[in-house]
C-alpha positions in Angstrom: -1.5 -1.2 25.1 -3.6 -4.6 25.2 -6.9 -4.6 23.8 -9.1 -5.5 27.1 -12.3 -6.8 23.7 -12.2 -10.5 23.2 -13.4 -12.7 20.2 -15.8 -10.6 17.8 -15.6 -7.3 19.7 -12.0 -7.0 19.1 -12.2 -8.2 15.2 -14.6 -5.3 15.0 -12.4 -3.6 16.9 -9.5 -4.0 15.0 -11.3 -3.5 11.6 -12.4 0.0 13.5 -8.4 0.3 13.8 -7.3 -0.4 10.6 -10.2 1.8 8.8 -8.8 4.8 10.9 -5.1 3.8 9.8 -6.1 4.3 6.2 -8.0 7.2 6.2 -5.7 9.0 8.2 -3.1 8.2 5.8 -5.8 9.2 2.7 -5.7 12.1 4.4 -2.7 12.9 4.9 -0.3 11.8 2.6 -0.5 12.6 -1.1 1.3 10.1 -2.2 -1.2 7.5 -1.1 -4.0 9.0 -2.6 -1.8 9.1 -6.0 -1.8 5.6 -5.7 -4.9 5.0 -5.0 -5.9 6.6 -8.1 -3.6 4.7 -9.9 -4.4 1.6 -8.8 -8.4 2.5 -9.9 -7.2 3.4 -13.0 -5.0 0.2 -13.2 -7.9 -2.0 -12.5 -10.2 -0.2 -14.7 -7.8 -0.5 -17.5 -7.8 -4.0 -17.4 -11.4 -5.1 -17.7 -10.8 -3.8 -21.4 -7.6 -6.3 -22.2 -8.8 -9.5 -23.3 -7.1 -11.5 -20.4 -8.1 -14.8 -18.9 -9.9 -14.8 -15.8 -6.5 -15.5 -13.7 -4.7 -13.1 -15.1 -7.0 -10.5 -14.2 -7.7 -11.3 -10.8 -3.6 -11.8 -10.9 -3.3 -8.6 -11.8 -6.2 -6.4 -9.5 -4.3 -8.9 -6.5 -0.9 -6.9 -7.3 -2.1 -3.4 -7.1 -2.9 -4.1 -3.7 0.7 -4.4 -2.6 1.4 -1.2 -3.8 -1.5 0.3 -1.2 0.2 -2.5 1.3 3.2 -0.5 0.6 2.9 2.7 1.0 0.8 2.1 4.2 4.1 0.2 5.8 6.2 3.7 4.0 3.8 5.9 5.9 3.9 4.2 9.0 7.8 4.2 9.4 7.8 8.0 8.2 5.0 8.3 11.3 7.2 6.6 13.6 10.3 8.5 12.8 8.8 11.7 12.6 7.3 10.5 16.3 11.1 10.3 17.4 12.1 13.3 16.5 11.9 15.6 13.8 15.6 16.6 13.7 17.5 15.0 10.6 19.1 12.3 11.7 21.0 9.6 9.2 19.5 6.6 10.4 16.4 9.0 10.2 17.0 9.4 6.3 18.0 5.5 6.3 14.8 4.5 7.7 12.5 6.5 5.2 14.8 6.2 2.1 14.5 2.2 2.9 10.5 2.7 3.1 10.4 4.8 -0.1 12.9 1.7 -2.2 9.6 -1.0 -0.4 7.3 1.5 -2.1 9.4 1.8 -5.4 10.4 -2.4 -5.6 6.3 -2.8 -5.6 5.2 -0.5 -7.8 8.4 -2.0 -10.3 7.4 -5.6 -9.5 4.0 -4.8 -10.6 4.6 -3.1 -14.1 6.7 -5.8 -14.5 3.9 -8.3 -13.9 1.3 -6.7 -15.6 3.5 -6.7 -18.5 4.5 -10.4 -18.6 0.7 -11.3 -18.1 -0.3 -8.8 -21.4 2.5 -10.3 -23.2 2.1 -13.9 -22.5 -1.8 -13.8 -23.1 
């Protein structure tokens, strides 16, 4: 469906949209909010490292892929659960291959924090 708002109506608009996306997925998934508490915990853990300025703001950057994550996981669970609820393989396919986007991030993000710790 085409959004009928132009210019800053529809940026408002689509900020509307996207608050909605995420607190409906705050809501109702658990595994979001798990990340979101680790991600607050992540970022509150690293004000107490003696890091450099970059590799902080290196580091609080990162855990937002995870949330960028889980929101695309959520989303393809959402749509194939919209298709049909029956199991299905390419059902299973689909939300095991969001689940290994979830789990590559969350990975690629130790993995950086760790370099970063090490190397400073």
């Amino acid at each position: 469906m085409k959004s009928t708002h132009t210019g800053i109506k529809r940026i408002i608009h689509a900020f509307g949209y996207s608050f909605d996306g995420i607190s409906a997925t705050f809501k109702s998934e658990s595994a979001f909010r798990q990340d979101i508490i680790l991600c607050i915990s992540a970022a509150v853990l690293q004000f107490f490292l003696d890091l450099p300025l970059l590799f902080r703001i290196l580091m609080l950057v990162s855990l937002l892929f995870i949330i960028i994550a889980e929101l695309i996981n959520t989303a393809i669970e959402t749509i194939i659960d919209r298709i049909s609820p029956n199991k299905n393989p390419l059902s299973k396919k689909a939300k095991d291959i969001g689940s290994a986007i979830v789990m590559i991030t969350i990975l690629s993000v130790a993995l950086l924090w760790i370099s970063l710790i090490l190397i400073a």
